[in-house]
C-alpha positions in Angstrom: 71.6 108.6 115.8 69.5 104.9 116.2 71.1 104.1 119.1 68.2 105.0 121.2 65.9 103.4 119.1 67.4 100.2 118.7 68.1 99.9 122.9 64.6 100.4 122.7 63.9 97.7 120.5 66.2 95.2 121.6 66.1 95.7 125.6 63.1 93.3 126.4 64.4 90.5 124.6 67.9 91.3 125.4 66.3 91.6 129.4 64.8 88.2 129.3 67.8 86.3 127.9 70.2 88.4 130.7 67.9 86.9 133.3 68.5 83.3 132.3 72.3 84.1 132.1 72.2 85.5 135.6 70.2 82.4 136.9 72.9 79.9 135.0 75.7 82.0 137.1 77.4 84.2 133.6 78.9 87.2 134.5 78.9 90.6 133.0 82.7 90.4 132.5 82.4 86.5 131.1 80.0 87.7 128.7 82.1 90.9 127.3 84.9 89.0 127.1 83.1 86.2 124.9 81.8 88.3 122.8 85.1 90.5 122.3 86.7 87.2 121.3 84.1 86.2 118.7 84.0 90.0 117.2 88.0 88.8 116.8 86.5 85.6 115.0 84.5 87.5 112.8 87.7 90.1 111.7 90.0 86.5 111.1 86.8 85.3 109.0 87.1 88.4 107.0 90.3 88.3 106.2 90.1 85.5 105.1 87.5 86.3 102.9 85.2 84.1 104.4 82.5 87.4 104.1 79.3 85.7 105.3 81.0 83.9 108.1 82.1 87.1 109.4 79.1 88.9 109.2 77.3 86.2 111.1 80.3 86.1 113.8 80.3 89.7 114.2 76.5 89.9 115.0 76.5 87.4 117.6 79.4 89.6 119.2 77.1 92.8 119.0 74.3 90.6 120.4 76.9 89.5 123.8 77.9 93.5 123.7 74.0 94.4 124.3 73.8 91.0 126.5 76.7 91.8 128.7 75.1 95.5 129.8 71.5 93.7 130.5 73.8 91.0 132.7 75.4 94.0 134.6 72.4 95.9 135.3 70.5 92.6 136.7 73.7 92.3 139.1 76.1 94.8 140.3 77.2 97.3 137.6 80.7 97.9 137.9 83.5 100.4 137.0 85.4 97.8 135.7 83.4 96.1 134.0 82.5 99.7 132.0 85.7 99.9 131.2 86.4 96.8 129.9 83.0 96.8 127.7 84.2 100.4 126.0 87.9 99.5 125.4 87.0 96.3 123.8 84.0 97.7 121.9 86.7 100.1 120.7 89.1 97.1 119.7 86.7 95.5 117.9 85.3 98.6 115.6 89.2 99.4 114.6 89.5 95.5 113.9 87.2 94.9 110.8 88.1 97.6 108.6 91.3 96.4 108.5 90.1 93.1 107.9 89.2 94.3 105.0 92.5 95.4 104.1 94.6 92.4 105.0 91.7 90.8 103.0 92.4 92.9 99.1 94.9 95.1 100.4 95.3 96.6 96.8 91.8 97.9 96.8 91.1 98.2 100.3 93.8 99.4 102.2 93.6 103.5 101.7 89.9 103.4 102.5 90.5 101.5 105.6 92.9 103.7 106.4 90.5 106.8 106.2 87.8 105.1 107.7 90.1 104.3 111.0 90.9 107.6 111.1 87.4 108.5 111.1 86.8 105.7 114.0 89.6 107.9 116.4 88.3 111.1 115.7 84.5 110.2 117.0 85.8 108.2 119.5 88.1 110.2 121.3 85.5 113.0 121.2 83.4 110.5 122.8 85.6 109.5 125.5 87.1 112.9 126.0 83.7 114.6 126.6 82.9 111.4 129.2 86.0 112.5 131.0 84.6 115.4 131.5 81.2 114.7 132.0 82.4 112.9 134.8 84.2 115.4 136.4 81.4 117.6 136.2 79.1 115.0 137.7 76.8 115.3 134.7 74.4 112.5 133.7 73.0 112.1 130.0 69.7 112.0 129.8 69.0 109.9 126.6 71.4 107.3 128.2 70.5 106.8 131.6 71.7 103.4 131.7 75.6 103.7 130.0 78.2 103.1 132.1 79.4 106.1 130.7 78.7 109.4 129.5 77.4 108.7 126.5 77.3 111.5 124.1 75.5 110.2 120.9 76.1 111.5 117.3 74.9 110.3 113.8 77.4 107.6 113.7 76.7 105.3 116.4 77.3 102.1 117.5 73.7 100.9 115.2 75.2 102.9 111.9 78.4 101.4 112.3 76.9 97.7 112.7 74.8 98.4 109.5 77.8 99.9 107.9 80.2 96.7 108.8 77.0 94.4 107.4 77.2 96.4 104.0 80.8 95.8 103.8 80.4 91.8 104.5 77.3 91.7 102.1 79.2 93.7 99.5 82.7 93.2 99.7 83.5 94.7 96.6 82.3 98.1 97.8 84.1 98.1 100.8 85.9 100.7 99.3 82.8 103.0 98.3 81.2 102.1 101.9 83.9 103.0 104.0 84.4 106.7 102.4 80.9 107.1 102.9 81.0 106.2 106.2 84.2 108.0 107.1 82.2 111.4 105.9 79.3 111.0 108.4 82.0 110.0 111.0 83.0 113.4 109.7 79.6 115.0 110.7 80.0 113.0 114.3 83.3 114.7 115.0 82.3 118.2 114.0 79.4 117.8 116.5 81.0 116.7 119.2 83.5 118.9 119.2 81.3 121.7 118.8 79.3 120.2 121.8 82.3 120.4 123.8 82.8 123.1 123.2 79.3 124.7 124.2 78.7 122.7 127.4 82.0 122.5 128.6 82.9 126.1 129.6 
């Protein structure tokens, strides 16, 4: 649902440091992969229970997931490089809710357990309905930009970043957080199935 607004907000600083990068000679596919590998960091951190570590590693990944895009687009945008950004994006959502579990497994472990359940039901509505977006040659309009079809919902990748910080800032609610969550992820899979169903006859 912010996702618009926070590319919006983030694009010319995001723009300006991907210019630099391109000039010091980092790739699209260095960057993505850096940042996958801190996200990783940031779910070992919280584990650990090392909470405020994680938080800070896992926004300096979601800053190298918007960097790695502004890098591609000031290049050559590739297939491959698509791929790789949405399958490790993907990776790195499922991996901090069940941080949180290895972390208080007693208390956290049946929530994170809904909550990734919630994560496979928006996201393989998302990456169904790209599949057939593509097919059907169709372009989305409020994401010109995405390498792919990107159909938007009211948990996007923004909610979910607020959501994880929550969890870090709060541990103790994890629990509380991630139901909540997993009940608008609710609302994101009813829409997109229902929008598949519409534009997809």
């Amino acid at each position: 649902m912010l996702d618009r607004f926070a590319i919006g907000l983030f694009k010319p600083g995001l723009d300006r440091a991907a210019a630099l990068l391109v000039r010091a000679g980092v790739g699209a596919d260095a960057i993505t992969w850096a940042g996958f590998a801190i996200g990783v960091g940031a779910a070992l951190a919280i584990a650990q229970r090392q909470f405020e570590l994680g938080l800070a590693l896992l926004l300096v990944s979601r800053l190298a997931d918007g960097l790695d895009g502004a890098v591609a687009r000031l290049t050559v945008p590739t297939d491959r490089g698509a791929f790789l950004d949405i399958t490790l994006d993907f990776l790195f959502y499922a991996s901090i809710p069940l941080a949180f579990a290895f972390a208080d497994p007693d208390a956290n472990a049946l929530a994170a357990a809904v909550l990734l359940a919630a994560f496979v039901g928006t996201g393989s509505g998302f990456l169904a309905y790209a599949v057939m977006a593509e097919r059907r040659q169709l372009a989305s309009k409020a994401f010109p930009s995405k390498g792919i079809f990107y159909l938007g919902g009211l948990t996007e990748a923004t909610e979910t970043i607020a959501c994880f910080a929550l969890m870090c800032l709060w541990p103790a609610h994890f629990a509380r957080i991630a139901y909540v969550f997993a009940a608008l992820c609710g609302v994101t899979i009813v829409s997109r199935v229902l929008a598949g169903w519409k534009h997809l006859r």
